[in-house]
N, C-alpha and C positions, 0 to 999 in steps of 0.2 A: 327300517324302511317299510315297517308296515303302512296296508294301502289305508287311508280314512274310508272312515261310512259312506261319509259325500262323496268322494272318489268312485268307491264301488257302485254305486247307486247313478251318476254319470256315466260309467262305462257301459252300466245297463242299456239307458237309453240311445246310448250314439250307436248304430249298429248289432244290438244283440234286440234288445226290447222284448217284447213277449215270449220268445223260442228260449231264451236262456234260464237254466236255473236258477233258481235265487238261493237254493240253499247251499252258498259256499263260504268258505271258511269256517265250516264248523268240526275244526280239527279234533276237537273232544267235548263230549258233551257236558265236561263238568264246568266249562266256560257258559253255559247259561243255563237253567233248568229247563227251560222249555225246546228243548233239543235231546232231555233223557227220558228214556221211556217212563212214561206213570206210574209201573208198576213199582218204581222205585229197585229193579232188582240190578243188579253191581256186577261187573267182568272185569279178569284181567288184562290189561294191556301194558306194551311197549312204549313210554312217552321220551320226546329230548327236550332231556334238562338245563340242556347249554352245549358248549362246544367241547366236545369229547367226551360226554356224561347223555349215559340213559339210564332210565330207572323203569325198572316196572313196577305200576300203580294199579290203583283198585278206583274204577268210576264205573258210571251209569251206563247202564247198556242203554244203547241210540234208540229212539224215536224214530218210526216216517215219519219224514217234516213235506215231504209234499207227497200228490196221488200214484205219483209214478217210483216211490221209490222201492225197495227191497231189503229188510233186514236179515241178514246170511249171519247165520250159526257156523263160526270157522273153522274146520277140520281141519285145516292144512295153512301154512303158510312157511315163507323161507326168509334165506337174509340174503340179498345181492350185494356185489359188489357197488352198484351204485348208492345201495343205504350206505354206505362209509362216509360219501361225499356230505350225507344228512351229515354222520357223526360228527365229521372235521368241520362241520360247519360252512364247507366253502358251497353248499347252495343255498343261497339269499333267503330271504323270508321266512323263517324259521321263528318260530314261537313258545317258548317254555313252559311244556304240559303238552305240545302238539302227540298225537297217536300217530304214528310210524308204521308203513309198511304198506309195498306197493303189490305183492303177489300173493293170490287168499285164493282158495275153495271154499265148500262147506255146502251147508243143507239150507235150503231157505227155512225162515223161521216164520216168516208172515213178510204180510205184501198188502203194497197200497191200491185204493180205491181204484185205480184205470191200471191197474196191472194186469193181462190177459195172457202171458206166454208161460212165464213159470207158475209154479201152484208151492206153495208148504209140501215140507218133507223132500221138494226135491231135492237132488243131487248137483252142482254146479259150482263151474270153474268161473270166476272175474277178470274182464280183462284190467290190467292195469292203466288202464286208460280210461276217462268217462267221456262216451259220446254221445248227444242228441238222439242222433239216427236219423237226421231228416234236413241238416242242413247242407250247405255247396257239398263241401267235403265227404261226409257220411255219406250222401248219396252213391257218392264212388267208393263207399267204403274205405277212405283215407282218415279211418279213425283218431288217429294221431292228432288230426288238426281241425277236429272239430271247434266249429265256430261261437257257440253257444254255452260253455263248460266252464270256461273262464276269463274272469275278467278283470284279472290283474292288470294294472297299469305299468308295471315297471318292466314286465316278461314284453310289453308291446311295442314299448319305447327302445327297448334296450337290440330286438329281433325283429323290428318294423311288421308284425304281427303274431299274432296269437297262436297255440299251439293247443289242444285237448287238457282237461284238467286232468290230473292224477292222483292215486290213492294214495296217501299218507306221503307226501312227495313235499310240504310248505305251502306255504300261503301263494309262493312264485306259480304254482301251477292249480291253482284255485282255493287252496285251502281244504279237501277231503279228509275223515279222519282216515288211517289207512287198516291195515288187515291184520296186525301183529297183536291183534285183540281175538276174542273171546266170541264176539260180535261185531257186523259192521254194516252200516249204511251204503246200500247202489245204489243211488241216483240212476233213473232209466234202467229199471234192472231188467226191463224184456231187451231191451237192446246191450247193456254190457254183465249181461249173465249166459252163459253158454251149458245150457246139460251137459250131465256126464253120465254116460252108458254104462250099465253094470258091469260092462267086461272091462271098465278103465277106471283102475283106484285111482285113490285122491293122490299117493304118490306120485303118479304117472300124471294125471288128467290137470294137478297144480300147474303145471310147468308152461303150459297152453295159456298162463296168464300175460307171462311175459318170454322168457327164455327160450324157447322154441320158437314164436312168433320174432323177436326179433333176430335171431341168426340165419333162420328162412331167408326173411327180409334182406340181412346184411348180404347174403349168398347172391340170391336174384336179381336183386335190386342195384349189387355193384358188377352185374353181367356176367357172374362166373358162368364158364360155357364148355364143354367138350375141351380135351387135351389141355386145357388150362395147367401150366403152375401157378396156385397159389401158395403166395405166404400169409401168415397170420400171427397178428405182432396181442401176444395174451392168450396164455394158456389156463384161463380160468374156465368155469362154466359155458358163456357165450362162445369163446374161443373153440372150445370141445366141438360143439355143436355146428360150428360154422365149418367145421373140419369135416365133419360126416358128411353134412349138407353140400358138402362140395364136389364130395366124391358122389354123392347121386348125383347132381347135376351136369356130374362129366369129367370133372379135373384128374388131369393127370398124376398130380403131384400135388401133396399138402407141404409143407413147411410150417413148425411154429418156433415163435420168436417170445422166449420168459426166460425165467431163470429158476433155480431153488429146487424146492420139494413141486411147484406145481407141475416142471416140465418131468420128474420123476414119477407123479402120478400121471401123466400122459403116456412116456413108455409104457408102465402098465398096463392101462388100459385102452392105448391106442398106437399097436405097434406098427401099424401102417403107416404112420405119420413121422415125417423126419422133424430132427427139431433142431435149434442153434441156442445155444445158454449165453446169453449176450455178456455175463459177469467173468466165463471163462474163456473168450477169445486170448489166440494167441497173439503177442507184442505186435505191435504194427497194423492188425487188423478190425475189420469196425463192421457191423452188420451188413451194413453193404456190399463190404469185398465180398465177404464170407458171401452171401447172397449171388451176389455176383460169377461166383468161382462154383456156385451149386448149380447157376442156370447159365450154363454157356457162355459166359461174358456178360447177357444180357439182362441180367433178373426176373424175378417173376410174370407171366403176364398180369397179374390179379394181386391186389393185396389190401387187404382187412386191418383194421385199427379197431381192437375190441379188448383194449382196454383202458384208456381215460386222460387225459388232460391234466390231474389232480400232482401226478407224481412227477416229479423233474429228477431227472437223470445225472446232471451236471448244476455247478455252484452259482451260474449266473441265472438261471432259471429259479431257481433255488428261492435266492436273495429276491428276484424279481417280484416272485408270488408270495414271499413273507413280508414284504414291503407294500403291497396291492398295488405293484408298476403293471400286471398280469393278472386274471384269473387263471390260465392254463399253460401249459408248457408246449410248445411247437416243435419239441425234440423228436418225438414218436411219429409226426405228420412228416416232417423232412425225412427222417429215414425212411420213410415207408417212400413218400414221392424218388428220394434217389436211388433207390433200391429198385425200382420198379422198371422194366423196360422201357423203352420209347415207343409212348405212343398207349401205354400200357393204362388201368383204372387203379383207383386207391378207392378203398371206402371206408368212409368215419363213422362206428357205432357207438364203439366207448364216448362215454357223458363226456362233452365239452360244454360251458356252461357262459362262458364270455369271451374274452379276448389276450391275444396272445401275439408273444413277440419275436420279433428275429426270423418268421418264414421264409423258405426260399420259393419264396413267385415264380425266382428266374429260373429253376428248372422243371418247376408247373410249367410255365409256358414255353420253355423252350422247345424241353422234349416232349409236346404235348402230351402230357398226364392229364385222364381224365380224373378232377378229383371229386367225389361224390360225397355231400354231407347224409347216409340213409335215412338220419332223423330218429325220433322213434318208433319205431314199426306199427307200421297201421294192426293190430291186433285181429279187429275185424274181418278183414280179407282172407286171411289164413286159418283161423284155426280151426275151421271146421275141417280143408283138407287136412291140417296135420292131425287133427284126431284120427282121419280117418288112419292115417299113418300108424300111427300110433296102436288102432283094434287090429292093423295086417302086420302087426310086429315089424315093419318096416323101420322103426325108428324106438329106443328106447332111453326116457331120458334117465331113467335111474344110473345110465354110467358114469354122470356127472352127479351123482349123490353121495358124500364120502358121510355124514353123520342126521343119524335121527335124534332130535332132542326135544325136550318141554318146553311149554310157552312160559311157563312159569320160572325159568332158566335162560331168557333170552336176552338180559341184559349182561349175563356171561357172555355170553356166546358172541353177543356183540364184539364185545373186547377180545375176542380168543380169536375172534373172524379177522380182526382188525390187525393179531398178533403173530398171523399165522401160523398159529399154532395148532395145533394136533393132525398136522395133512389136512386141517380142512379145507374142502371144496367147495360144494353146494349142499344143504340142509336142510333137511325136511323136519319142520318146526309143529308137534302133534298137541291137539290141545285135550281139553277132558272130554271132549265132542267125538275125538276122531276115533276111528276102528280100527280093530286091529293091523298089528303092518301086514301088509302085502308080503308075498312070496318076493325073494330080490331084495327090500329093504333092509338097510343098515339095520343094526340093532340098536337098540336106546341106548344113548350115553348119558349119564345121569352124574354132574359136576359136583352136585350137594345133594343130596338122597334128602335130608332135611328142612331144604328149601322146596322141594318140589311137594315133601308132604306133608309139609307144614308151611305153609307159603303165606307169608305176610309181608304185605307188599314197605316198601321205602318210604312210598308216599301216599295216604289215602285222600286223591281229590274230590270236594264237595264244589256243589255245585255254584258256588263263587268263586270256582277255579283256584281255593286257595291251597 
């Protein structure tokens, strides 16, 4: 379903025209030579090879291809939960050789002719999101849905309009190469590059790309408010976060809803937080009751969906989305809507990506449930306060960091993230760039000591992307 030239070139003109970048879809620079830098010198990255396969490859470090972009030297990056959806292939547009990865810091390494805010050598976090800065949206700071960034045809058709391009995210959301390299291209890097203040490592200061900015989001944005119970269906990363964020914002009570080793690593390190392991309900009962029987009869007031669409619970959801009757599974949104009190909000962060079957409308509407899509979090708006959070130790995201590992190890790690394996959580991914760890961080896990120091990659793409 890749978009044509002509296609792209059309989308330009109707509605974008001059404001919009033109340099997108250039996922990896060894897909054309005049998109890798001159100097001819070569970085590691993370590319998808197909559906369930990544490999890490040796290609061209990126060129500015236009005056406003930004080349970042990567000191940091992670793997989210939402890079799985790249791996399993269920987000559309997907290109063989594409560069992966939507949350990077680093140091800027050079910058284009009208670039005035950052300088070389700084310090600076990405948002995962590229915005203008100066259309409807961006005005408001609703970086998520800037107008200008991409101009995919099928993300417009399919969502009756457009949403912000993203880093290493498919061709569905512009086509950017993403961060799980060495080096990377910002398009508008005075608008989606943010310093980072010497009291805020790259550890900490990464996380302001995406994961902090949207659980902020998910918190505010679905009204959590003084005396609130909430629940929260996903005790990953985002989940953690949206659990803290709620108890600043007022809530009475957390609730999370997983299962496994994640809700064990929750105890852990969040023993505030009550949980429900939906795998070991006793006979008879179903998230709901249980919910139910926790909040007076009448469930939560508040309730968070932050984790995904992707995974079906039950056989006919199953069959649905292996047959493409479905993209996503509506198991997770009905439990959350009937779980919820009357009258009460749900909000949806976890990736949903198209359409889905079997919802219950009728107790949306009955019991008036407000249900909120939060989108993906305008980036912009927030992360200057959270940094600020962040330098008054009000907020620390290393609790959700269980492993530090090598870039040059990240097509492991992929698969180990995928497998649940080793308690992992969230990952602070350090490259030859980065400084040393920070006070607090993991220690390095090192999967093949031989791979990392002798690294030669799977596949070395030249610049006919062969």
């Amino acid at each position: 379903m890749a978009m044509s030239q002509a296609a792209f070139k059309a989308e330009q003109a109707i509605g974008h025209g001059d404001n919009a970048t033109t340099a997108q879809d250039i996922t990896n620079p060894s897909f054309d030579k005049k998109y890798a830098d001159p100097s001819g010198e070569k970085m590691k990255a993370l590319a998808w090879m197909g559906k369930n396969k990544v490999e890490m490859v040796e290609v061209p470090k990126p060129a500015i291809v236009e005056p406003k972009d930004v080349i970042v030297k990567v000191t940091g990056s992670t793997v989210c939960g939402s890079d799985l959806h790249l791996l399993h292939g269920t987000v559309v547009e997907l290109k063989k050789g594409d560069i992966l990865g939507h949350e990077f810091c680093g140091i800027v390494d050079s910058v284009g002719s009208e670039v005035t805010k950052v300088r070389k050598g700084q310090r600076v976090v990405a948002s995962f999101q590229i915005a203008c800065g100066h259309c409807y949206y961006c005005d408001q700071k609703l970086s998520s849905q800037c107008e200008n960034t991409n101009s995919n045809t099928i993300e417009n058709a399919m969502y009756g309009g457009r949403t912000a391009g993203m880093f290493g995210y498919s061709h569905f959301t512009g086509g950017f190469a993403g961060g799980q390299a060495e080096y990377t291209r910002v398009p508008y890097g005075d608008v989606n590059l943010l310093p980072l203040p010497d009291d805020v490592p790259d550890e900490k200061g990464l996380f302001l790309s995406d994961v902090l900015c949207t659980s902020w989001h998910c918190v505010v944005d679905t009204g959590v408010k003084k005396g609130d119970v909430v629940a929260i269906w996903g005790a990953g990363p985002i989940g953690q976060m949206c659990a803290d964020f709620s108890l600043m914002n007022g809530a009475s009570r957390v609730i999370m809803i997983d299962a496994n080793w994640r809700l064990d690593y929750v105890k852990e390190r969040y023993p505030h937080i009550q949980t429900v392991d939906y795998s070991k309900l006793p006979k008879g009962e179903s998230v709901t009751s249980v919910l139910k029987k926790m909040c007076d009869g009448r469930g939560p007031d508040v309730s968070l969906e932050c984790a995904a669409g992707e995974y079906a619970k039950g056989w006919a959801h199953y069959f649905e989305m292996m047959l493409g009757l479905e993209t996503d599974t509506s198991e997770l949104v009905n439990e959350m809507i009937t779980s919820t009190r009357n009258m009460g909000s749900c909000g949806i962060t976890g990736v949903y990506v198209g359409f889905t079957n079997h919802f219950n409308i009728g107790s949306l509407m009955e019991r008036g449930i407000r249900l909120i899509g939060n989108g993906q979090a305008p980036v912009h708006m927030y992360w200057e306060s959270l940094l600020k959070m962040i330098q008054e130790n009000k907020i620390d995201p290393l609790k959700m960091v269980s492993h530090r590992v090598r870039l040059e190890e990240l097509d492991t790690i992929y698969y180990k993230f995928d497998e649940r394996a080793d308690g992992m959580q969230k990952v602070f991914v350090e490259t030859k760039f980065s400084a040393p760890a920070c006070k607090g961080s993991p220690a390095l896990t090192v999967y093949n000591q031989n791979a990392v120091d002798n690294f030669t990659p799977a596949r070395t793409m030249g610049v006919s992307g062969s």
